[in-house]
C-alpha positions in Angstrom: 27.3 -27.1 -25.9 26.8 -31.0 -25.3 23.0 -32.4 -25.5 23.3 -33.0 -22.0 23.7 -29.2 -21.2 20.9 -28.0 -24.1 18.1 -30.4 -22.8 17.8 -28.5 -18.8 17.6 -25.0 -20.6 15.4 -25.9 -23.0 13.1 -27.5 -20.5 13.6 -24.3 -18.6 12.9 -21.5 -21.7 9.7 -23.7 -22.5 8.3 -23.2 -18.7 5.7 -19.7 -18.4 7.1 -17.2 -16.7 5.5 -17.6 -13.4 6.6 -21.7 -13.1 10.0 -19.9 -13.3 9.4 -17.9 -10.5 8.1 -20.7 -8.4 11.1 -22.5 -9.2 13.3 -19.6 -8.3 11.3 -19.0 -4.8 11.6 -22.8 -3.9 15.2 -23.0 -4.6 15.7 -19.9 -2.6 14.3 -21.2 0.7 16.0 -23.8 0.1 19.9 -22.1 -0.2 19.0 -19.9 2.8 18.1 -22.9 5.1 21.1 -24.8 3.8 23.7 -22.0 4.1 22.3 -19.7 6.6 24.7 -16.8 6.5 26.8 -17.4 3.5 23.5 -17.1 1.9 24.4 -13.4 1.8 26.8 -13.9 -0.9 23.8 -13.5 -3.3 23.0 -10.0 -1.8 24.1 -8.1 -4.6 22.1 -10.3 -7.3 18.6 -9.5 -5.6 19.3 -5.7 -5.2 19.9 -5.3 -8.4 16.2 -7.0 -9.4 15.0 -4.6 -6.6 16.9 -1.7 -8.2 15.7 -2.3 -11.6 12.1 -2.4 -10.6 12.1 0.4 -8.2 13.6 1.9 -11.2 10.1 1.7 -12.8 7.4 3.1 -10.0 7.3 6.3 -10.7 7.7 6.7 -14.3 5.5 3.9 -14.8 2.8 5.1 -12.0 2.9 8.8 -13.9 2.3 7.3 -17.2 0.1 4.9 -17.4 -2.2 7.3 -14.8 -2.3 9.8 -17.2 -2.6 7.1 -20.1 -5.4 5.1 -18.8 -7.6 8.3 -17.6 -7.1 10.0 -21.5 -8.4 6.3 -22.4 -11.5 7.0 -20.6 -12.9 10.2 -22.0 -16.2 9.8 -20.2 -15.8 11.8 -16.7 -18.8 9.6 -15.4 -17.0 6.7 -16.2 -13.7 8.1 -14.5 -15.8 8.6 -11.0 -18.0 5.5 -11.4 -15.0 3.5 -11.5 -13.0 5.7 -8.8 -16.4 5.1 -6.4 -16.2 1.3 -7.4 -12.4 1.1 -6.5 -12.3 2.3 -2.9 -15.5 0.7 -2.0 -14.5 -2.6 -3.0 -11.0 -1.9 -0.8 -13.2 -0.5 2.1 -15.0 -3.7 2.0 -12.3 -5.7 1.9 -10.1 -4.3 4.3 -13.3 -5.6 6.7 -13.0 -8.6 6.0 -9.3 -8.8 6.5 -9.2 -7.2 9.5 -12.4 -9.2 10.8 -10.5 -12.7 9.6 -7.3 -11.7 11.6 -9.3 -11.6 14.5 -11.3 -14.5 13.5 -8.1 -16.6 13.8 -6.3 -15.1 16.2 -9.5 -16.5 18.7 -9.3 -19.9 17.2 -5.6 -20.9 16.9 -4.9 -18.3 20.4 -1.1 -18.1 19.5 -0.1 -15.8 22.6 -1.9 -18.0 25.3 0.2 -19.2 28.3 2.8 -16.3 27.1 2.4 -14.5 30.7 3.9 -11.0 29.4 3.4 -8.2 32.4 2.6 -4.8 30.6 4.7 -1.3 32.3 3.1 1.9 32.5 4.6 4.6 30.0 4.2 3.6 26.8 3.6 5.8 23.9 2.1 5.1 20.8 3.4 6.1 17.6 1.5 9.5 16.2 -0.6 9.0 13.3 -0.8 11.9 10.6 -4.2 14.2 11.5 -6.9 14.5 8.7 -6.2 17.2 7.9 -2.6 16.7 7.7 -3.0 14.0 5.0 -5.4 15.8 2.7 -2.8 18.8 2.4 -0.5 16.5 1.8 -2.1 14.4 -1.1 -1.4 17.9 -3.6 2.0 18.7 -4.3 3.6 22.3 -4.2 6.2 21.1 -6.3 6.1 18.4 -8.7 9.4 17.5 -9.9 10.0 17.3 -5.8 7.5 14.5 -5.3 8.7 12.6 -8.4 12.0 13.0 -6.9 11.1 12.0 -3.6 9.0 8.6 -4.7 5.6 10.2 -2.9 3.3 8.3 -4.8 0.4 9.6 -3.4 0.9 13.2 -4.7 2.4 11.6 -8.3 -1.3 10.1 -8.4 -2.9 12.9 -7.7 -0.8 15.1 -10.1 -1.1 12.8 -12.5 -5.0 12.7 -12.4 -5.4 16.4 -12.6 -3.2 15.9 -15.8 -5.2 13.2 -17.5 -8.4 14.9 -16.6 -6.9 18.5 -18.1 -6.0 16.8 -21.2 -9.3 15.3 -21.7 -11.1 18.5 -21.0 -8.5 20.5 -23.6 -9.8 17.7 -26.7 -8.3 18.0 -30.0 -5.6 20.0 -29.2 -4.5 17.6 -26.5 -4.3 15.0 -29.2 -0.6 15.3 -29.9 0.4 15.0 -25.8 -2.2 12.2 -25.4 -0.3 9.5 -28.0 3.4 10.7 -26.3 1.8 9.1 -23.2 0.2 6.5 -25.2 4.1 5.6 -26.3 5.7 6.2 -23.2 3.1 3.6 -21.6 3.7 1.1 -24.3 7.3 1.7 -23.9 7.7 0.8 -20.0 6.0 -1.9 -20.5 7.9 -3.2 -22.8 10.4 -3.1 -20.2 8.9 -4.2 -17.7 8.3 -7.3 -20.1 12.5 -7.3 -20.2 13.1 -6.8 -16.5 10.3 -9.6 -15.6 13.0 -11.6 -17.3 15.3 -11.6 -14.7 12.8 -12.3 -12.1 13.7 -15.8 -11.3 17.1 -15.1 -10.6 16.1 -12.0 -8.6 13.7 -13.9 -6.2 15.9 -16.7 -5.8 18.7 -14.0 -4.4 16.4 -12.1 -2.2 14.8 -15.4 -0.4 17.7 -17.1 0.0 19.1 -13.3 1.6 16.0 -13.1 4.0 15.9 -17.1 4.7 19.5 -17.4 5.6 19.7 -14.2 7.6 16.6 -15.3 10.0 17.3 -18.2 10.5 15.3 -21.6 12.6 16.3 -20.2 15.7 14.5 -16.7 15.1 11.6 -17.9 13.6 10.6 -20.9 15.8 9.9 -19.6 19.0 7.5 -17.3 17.6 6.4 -20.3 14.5 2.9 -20.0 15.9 1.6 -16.1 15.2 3.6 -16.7 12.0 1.8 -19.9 11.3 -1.5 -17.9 12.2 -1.1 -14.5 10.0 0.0 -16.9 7.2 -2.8 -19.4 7.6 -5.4 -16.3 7.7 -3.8 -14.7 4.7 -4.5 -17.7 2.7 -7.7 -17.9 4.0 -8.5 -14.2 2.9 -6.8 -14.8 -0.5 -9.2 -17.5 -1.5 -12.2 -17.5 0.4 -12.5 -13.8 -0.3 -10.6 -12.6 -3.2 -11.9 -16.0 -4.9 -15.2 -16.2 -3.8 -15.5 -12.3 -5.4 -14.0 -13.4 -8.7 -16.1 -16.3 -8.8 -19.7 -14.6 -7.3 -19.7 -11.2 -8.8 -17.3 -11.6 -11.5 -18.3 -14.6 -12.9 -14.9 -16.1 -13.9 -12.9 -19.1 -12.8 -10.7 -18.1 -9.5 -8.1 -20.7 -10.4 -7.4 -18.9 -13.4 -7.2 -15.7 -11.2 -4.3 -17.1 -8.9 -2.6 -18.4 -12.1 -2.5 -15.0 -13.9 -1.4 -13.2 -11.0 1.4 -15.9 -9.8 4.3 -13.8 -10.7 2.9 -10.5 -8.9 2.5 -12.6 -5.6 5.8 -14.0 -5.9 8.0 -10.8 -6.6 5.4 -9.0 -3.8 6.3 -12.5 -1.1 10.6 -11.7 -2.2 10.4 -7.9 -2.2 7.7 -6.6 0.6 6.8 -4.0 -1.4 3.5 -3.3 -2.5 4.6 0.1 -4.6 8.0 -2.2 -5.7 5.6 -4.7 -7.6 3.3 -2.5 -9.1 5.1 -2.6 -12.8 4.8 -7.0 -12.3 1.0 -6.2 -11.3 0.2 -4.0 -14.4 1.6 -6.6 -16.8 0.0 -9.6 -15.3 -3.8 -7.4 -15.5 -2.9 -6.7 -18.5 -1.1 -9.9 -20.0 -3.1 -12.6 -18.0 -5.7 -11.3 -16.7 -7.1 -9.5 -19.9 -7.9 -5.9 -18.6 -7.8 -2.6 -20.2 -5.3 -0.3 -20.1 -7.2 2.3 -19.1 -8.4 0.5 -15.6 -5.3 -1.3 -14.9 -3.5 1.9 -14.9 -5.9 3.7 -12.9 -6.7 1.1 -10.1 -3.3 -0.4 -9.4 -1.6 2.0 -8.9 -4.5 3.5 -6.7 -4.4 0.2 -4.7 -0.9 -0.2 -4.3 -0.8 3.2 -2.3 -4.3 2.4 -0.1 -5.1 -1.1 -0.2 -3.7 -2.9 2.7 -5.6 -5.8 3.2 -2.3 -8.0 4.3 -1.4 -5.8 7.2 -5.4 -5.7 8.1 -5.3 -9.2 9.0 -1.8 -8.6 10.7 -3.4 -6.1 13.0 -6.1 -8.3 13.3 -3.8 -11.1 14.3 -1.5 -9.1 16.6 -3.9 -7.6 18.0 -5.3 -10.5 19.6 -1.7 -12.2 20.2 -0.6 -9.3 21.9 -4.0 -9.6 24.5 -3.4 -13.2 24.9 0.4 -12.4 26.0 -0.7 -10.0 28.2 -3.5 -12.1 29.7 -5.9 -9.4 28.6 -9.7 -10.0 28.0 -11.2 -8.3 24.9 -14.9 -7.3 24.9 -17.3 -7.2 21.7 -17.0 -3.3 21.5 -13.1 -3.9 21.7 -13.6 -6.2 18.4 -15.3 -3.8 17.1 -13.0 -0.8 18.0 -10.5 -2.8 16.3 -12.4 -3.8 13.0 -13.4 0.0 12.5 -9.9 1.6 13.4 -8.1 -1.1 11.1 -10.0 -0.5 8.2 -10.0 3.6 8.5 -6.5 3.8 9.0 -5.8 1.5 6.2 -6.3 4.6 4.1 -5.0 7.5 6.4 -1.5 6.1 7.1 -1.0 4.5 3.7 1.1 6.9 2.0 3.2 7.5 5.6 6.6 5.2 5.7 6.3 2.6 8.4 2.7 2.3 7.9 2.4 -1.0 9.1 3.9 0.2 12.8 1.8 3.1 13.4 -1.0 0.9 12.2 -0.4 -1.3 15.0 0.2 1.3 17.3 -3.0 3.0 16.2 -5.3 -0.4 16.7 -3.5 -1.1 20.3 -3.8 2.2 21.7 -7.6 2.5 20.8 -8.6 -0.4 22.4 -6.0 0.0 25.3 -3.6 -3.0 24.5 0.1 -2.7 25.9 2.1 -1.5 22.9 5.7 -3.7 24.2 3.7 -5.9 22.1 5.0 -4.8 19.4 8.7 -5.9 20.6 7.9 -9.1 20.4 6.9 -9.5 16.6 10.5 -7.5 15.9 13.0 -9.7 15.1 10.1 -11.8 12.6 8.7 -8.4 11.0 10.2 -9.1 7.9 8.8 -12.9 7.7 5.2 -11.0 8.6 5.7 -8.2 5.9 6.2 -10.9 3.0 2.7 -12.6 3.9 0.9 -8.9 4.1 2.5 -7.3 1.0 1.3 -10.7 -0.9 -2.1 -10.4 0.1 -2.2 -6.5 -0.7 -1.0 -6.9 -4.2 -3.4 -9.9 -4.8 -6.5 -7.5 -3.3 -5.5 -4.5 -6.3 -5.4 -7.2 -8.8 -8.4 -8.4 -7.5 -9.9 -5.3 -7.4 -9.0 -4.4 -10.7 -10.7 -7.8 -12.1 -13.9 -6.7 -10.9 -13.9 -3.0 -12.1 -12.6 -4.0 -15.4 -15.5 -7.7 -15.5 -18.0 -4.5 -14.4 -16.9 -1.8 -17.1 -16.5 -4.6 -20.2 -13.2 -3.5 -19.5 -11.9 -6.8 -19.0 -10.9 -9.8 -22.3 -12.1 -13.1 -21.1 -10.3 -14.3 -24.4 -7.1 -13.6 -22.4 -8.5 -14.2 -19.0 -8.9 -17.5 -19.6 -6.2 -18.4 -22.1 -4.2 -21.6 -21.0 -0.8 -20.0 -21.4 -1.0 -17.0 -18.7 3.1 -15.3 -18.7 
């Protein structure tokens, strides 16, 4: 191989893993705009990536559950960090929801729209209470792993690693298998990360060149919005926590997380990126085992702080379109039935849509809205999941800063993967 071929992959083996990634996502956007279509060639590349991660979740949820709650023998310590977890997503979710609409009455993207609502529309059914609870406990194990329903594997896989810690001694022998099999998938994790360059690269340049200028710029304003206000959330929020409560440097937050965000922005999938979101708490961000594996998971199945601000967003779009006034109770309605629902419909597929339909309906919003964000769904779904996975990782900073769960040797090391 000539000097002139060596010197471009050397460059490129010397780069961390997440400039990679960058590069990959950049070069991606930039193949779909050029070829549009034809882009579609590279199908195949980027769902094999998707395949080999998907191949991960639920092994890799199961396991390092049951791991991280045998690594934390002290039950109090198990519920103090459970309590910690959904209250910091609870709060959060607020926020989101209350920045959507925050934007979405500055930058007014649906004004001068001049939509005229018909009579008749339904919204979408979301699952009753009680519905959900039953739900959460499966009747038949094997049957949820089968079927990917992560919220019964977490709860299965709970009762497990509490169980074991209860048994003791005798327990010993099961608790290093798991110990292993956790080491194990993430090692390769480590192997599949890899790959993830070329894997982004294939699924933007997919989603870029099937979309197309002429679907995203008539609606380039509520795009422009959701994205501008998930940024917002991303560093005023998630940074201003890391940086208030957790005392550690923010920039070395979005650093250590960078590949997580970009395999979350290429797949859409929150549950998808969870084994890239274990390794970078672990890897970059310095925290333990025990919480990564607990609140991850945790927050990839209930945190959805990314589609918060969407509703938040679309909500007031939709009013705009419609020529609809909103009243401060409305706002209000809207804040408190995002951030509830956040958790009830998170384990139901299409969350997102019954979401919607959920915040429109209570504060009596036309739901042909939702026809008109359609065809750019997919664009919108990229911004959301990002946020999500950068709120559990968040989340999981501040439990593990809080628990002396967390290395700050690694945190803040200068060569993050």
């Amino acid at each position: 191989m000539s000097q002139s071929t060596t010197l471009p992959l050397r460059f490129w083996s010397r780069l961390p893993l997440w400039q990679q990634i960058l590069v990959g996502l950049a070069l991606g956007v930039a193949t779909g705009l050029a070829f549009e279509q034809d882009a579609q060639v590279l199908a195949p590349v980027g769902a094999l990536f998707l395949n080999a991660i998907k191949m991960l979740i639920v092994p890799l949820v199961f396991v390092s559950l049951v791991a991280g709650i045998t690594a934390m023998q002290d039950s109090a310590k198990l519920g103090r960090i459970s309590a910690k977890t959904i209250a910091i997503y609870l709060v959060t979710t607020a926020f989101a929801v209350s920045i959507g609409l925050l934007f979405g009455t500055l930058f007014t993207p649906g004004e001068g729209m001049q939509m005229v609502a018909s009579a008749g529309s339904e919204a979408k059914q979301a699952p009753s209470l009680a519905g959900i609870l039953v739900g959460l406990v499966p009747s038949n194990p094997i049957s949820a792993f089968a079927e990917g329903n992560i919220l019964q594997i977490i709860v299965f896989a709970i009762a497990l690693g509490v169980s074991m810690n209860l048994v003791g001694a005798k327990a010993a022998p099961v608790v290093k298998l798991f110990d292993s099999l956790a080491e194990v998938l993430y090692k390769l994790t480590d192997l599949i990360m890899r790959l993830a360059p070329y894997g982004v690269f294939a699924l933007i340049a997919g989603v870029v060149g099937s979309h197309g200028a002429e679907v995203l710029l008539p609606l380039a304003g509520v795009i422009g919005v959701i994205y501008l206000a998930c940024l917002a959330h991303v560093l005023l929020v998630y940074g201003g926590l890391i940086g208030l409560f957790a005392r550690l440097n923010p920039l070395r937050f979005l650093q250590g997380i960078a590949p997580a965000l970009a395999v979350a922005f290429s797949t859409s999938s929150s549950s998808g990126t969870l084994p890239v979101s274990i390794e970078c708490a672990r890897k970059n961000l310095g925290v333990s085992e025990g919480v990564a594996g607990f609140v991850l998971p945790v927050g990839a199945t209930i945190n959805m702080d990314g589609t918060a601000i969407y509703q938040g967003v679309l909500a007031l779009f939709i009013a705009q379109a419609f020529g609809i006034e909103l009243s401060g109770g409305q706002y209000l309605m809207i804040i408190l039935t995002a951030t509830l629902a956040s958790i009830g419909t998170a384990g139901v597929p299409g969350a997102g849509l019954i979401m919607l339909g959920l915040v429109l309906t209570s504060v009596g919003l036309p739901l042909e809205g939702v026809a008109l964000i359609a065809g750019i769904d997919r664009i919108l779904d990229m911004a959301r999941t990002t946020v999500n996975v950068a709120g559990d990782l968040m989340t999981t900073t501040l439990v593990g800063r809080s628990e002396n769960e967390l290395d700050q040797a690694i945190y803040n090391s200068d060569n993050p993967q």
